[in-house]
C-alpha positions in Angstrom: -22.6 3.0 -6.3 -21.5 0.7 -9.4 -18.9 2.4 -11.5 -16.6 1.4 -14.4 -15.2 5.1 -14.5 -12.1 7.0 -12.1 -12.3 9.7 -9.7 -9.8 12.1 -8.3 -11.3 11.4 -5.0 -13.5 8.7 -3.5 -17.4 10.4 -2.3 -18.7 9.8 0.6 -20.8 6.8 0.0 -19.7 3.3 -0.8 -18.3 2.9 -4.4 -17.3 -0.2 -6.3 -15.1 -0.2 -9.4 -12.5 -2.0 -10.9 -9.0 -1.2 -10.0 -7.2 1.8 -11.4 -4.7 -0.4 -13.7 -7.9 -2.6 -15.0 -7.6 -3.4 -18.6 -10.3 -4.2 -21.1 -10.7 -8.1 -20.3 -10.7 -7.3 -16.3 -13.6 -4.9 -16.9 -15.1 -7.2 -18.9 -15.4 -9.5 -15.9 -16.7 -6.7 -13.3 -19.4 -6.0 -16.0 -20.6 -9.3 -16.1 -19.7 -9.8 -12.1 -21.8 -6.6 -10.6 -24.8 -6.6 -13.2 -27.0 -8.3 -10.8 -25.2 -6.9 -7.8 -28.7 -5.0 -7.0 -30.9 -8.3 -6.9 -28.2 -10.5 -5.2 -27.1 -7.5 -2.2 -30.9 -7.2 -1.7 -31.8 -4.1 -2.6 -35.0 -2.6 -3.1 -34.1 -0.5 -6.2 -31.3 -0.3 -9.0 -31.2 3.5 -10.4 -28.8 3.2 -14.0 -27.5 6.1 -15.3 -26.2 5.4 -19.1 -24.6 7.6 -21.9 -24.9 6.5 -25.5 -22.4 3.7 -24.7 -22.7 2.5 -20.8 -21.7 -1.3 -20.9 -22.3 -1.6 -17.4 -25.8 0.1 -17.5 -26.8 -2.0 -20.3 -25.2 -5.4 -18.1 -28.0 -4.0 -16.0 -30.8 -3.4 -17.7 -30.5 -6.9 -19.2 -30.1 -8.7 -15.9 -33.1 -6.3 -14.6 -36.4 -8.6 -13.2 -35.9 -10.0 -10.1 -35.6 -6.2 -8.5 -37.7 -2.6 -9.5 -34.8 -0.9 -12.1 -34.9 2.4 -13.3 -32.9 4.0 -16.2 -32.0 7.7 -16.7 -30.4 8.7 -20.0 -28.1 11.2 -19.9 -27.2 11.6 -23.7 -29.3 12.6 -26.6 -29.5 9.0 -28.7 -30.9 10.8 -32.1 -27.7 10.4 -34.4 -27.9 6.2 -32.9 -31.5 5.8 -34.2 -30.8 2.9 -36.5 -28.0 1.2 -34.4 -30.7 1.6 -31.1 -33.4 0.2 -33.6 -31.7 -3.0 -34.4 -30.4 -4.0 -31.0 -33.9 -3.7 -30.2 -35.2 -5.7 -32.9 -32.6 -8.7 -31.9 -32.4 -8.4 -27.9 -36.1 -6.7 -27.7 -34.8 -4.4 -25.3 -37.8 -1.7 -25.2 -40.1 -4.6 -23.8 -37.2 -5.2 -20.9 -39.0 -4.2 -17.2 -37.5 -1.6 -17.0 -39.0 2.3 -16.3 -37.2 5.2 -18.3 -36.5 9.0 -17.4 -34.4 11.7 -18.6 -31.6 14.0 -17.0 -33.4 16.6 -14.7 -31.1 21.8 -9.7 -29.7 23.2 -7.3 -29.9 26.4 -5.9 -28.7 29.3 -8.0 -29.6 32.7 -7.1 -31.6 34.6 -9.4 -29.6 38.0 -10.5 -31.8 40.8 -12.1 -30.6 41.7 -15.6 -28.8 45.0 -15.7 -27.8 45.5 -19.1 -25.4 48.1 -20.5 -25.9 50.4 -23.0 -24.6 49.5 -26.6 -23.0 46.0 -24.9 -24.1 42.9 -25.7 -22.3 40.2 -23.2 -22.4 36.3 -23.9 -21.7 33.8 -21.3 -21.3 30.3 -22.0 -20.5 27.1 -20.1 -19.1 23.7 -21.2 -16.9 21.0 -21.8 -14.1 21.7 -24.4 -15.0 18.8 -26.1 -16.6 18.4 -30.0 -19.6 17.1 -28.4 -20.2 20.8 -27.3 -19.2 22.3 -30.2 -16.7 24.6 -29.1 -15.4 26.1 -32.5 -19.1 26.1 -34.1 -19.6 28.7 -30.7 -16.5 30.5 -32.0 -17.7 31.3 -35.6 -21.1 31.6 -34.3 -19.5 34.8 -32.2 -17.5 36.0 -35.1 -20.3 36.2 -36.7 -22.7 38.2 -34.7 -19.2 40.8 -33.9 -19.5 41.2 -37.9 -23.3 42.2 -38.0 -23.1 44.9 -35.2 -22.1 48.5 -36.0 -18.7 49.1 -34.2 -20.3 51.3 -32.1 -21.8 48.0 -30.2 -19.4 46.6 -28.1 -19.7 42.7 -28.1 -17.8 40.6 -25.3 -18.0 36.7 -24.6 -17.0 34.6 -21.8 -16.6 31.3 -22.4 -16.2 28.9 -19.0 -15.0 25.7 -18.9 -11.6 23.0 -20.5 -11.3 20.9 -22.1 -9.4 18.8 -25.3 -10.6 21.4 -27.7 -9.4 24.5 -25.1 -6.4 25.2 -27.6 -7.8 24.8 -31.0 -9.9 27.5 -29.9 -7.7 29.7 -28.6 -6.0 29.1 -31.9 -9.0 30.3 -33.4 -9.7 33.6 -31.3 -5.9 34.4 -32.1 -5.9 33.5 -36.1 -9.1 35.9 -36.2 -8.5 38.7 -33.8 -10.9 38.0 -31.2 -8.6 37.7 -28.2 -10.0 41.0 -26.8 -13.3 40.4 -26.6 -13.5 36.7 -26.2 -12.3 35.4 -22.9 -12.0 31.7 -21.7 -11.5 31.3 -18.0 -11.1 27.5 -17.9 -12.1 25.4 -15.0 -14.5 27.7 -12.6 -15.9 26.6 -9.1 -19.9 27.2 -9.0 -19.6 30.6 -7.2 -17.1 31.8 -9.9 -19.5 31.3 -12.5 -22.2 32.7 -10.5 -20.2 35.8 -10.9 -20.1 35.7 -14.5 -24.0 34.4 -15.4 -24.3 37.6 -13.2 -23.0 39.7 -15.5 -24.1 38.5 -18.8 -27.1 39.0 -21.1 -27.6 36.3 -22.6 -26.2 32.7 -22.6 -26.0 30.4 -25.4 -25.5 26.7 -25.7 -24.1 25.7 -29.3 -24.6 21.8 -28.9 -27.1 19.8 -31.0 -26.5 17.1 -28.4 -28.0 18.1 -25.4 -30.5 15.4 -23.6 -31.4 18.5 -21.0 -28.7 21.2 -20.5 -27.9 21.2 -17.1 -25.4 24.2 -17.4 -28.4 26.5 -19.8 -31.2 25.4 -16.8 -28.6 27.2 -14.1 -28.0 29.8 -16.1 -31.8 30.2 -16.4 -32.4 29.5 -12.8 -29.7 33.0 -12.6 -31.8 34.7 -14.7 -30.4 34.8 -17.8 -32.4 34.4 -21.6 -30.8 31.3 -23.2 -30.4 30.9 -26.8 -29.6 27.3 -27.9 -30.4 24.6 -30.8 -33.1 23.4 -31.7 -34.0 19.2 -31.2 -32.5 19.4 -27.7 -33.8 18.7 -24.1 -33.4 22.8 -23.5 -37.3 23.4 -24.5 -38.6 21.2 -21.4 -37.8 24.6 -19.4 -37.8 27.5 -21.6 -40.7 29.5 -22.5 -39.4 30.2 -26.3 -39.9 33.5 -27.5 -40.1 34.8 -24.1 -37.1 33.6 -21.7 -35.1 31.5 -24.7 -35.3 30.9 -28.3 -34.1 27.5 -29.5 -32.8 27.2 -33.3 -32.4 25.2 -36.5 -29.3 26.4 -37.4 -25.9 28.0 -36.0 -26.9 30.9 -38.4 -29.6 31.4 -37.0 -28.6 31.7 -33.3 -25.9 34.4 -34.8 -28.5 36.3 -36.2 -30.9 36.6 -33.3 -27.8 37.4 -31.3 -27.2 40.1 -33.2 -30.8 41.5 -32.6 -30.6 41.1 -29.1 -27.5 43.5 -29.6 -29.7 45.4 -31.3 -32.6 45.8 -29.8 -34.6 44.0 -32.1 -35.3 41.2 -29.9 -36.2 41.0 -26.0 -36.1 38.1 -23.6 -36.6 37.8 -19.8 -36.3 35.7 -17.1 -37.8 32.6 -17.0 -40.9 32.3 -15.1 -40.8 31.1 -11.1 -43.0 28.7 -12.0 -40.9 27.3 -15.1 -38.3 26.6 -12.7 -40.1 25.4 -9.8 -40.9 22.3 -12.1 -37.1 21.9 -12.0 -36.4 22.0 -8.2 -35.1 19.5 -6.0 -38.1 18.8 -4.6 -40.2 18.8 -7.5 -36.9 16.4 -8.9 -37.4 14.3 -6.0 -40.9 14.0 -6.3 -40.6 12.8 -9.9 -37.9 10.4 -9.2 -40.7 8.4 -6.7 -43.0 8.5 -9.0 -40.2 6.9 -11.0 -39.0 4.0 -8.8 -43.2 3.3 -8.4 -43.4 3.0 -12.2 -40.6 0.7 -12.0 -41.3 -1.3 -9.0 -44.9 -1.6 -10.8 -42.7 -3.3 -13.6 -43.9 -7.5 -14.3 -41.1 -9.6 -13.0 -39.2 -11.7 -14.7 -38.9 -15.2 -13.2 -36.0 -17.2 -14.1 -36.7 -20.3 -16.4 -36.9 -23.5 -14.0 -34.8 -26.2 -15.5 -36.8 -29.3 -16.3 -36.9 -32.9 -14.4 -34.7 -35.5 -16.2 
């Protein structure tokens, strides 16, 4: 594994990255010395995983020909449109060998929903960070507490840190919601578990989201999801039945509130909506993947004419 980022600990297999006290210039030169690292090291495929902004992804992608490469986006690029659009009508990047997927889970054990009378209970889990729009999930809550009758307790559990953790609990304080709004911070998986296990319904406020890893294991738990639409979320939810994905935060505070109500009913997802996002079935589409790209025309280098 190629990385520019740092880890608290090294995994298990092989990583290369630039030291710890690299600055930009050094970086600079372990982009531009490791793009081809996966043609020159002789191996048989180069799997790139790239945000909106990867520079050593995109090293790769443009040095890709000489071995099968594979790209898997883990951002949703929507807001980069134009920017996307002109590199590609200077560098002509979409033509580039190079075959394309998106973000695709493990095991989490499927809870049956036992709701409680007059309770509604939210679960939500992400990154403190304005990308997953934190506060919007805040007044979003307010919201739905201010269309129930008192007699409807509402309670929210929001897991995960994060730059934005105390803003929010600025927020919850400045608007009285520290009783029924909790935020556990960091969790490990079985903690969570816990908590998806005793929730109704889970919501995911970003308009970012290229899949929603943290919604599909909340699915995979059994649990309705209620998110935005324009996201990845609707490549695993049935809408209407085990999710509903919507325009606007307004909108996801309203149907809140008619799940507290009664108004509105969602189930489980299906076994065989989730069965598409398995490991195996994962693993089967990632083959199919690294066919597609080692089916990719090869790019011969230019041979330098005879003086």
């Amino acid at each position: 594994m190629v990385t520019l980022t740092r880890a608290p600990s090294e995994p298990a297999a092989p990583v290369v990255r630039p030291p710890a006290s690299a600055g930009l210039l050094e970086k600079a030169r372990f982009v531009h010395t490791n793009r081809r690292l996966g043609e020159l090291a002789g191996y048989d495929v180069v799997h790139a995983h790239c945000s909106t902004m990867s520079p050593l992804s995109y090293a790769t992608i443009g040095a890709a020909g000489q071995v099968p490469t594979a790209i898997t986006v883990h951002s949703l690029w929507r807001r980069y449109t134009a920017f996307y659009g002109g590199a590609d009508h200077l560098l002509r990047w979409s033509r580039w060998p190079v075959a394309w997927s998106a973000v695709s889970l493990g095991e989490w054990p499927a809870h049956p929903n036992q709701p409680v009378a007059r309770h509604l209970r939210i679960v939500s889990v992400m990154r403190l960070a304005p990308r997953k729009r934190p506060l919007p999930l805040l007044r979003i809550l307010r919201q739905v507490r201010a269309a129930l009758p008192p007699d409807i307790r509402v309670s929210a559990v929001i897991v995960g840190d994060g730059p934005r953790m105390g803003a929010a609990r600025r927020f919850i304080a400045s608007h009285d919601m520290t009783s029924w709004v909790t935020f556990t911070g960091h969790l490990p998986r079985a903690r969570i578990d816990e908590h998806l296990a005793n929730a109704d319904v889970f919501v995911a406020p970003s308009t970012l989201e290229s899949f929603g890893i943290a919604a599909l294991e909340a699915a995979a738990s059994g649990i309705p999801v209620i998110g935005r639409s324009g996201t990845g979320m609707s490549d695993f939810l049935d809408l209407g039945v085990s999710g509903l994905l919507l325009p606007s935060d307004a909108g996801i505070a309203a149907a809140l509130a008619d799940i507290g109500l009664g108004a509105i009913t969602l189930h489980a997802p299906s076994h065989e909506q989730l069965s598409q996002m398995s490991w195996s079935a994962v693993v089967e589409r990632t083959d199919r993947l690294y066919e597609r790209a080692g089916a990719m025309p090869i790019r011969r280098p230019l041979q330098k004419q005879a003086s």
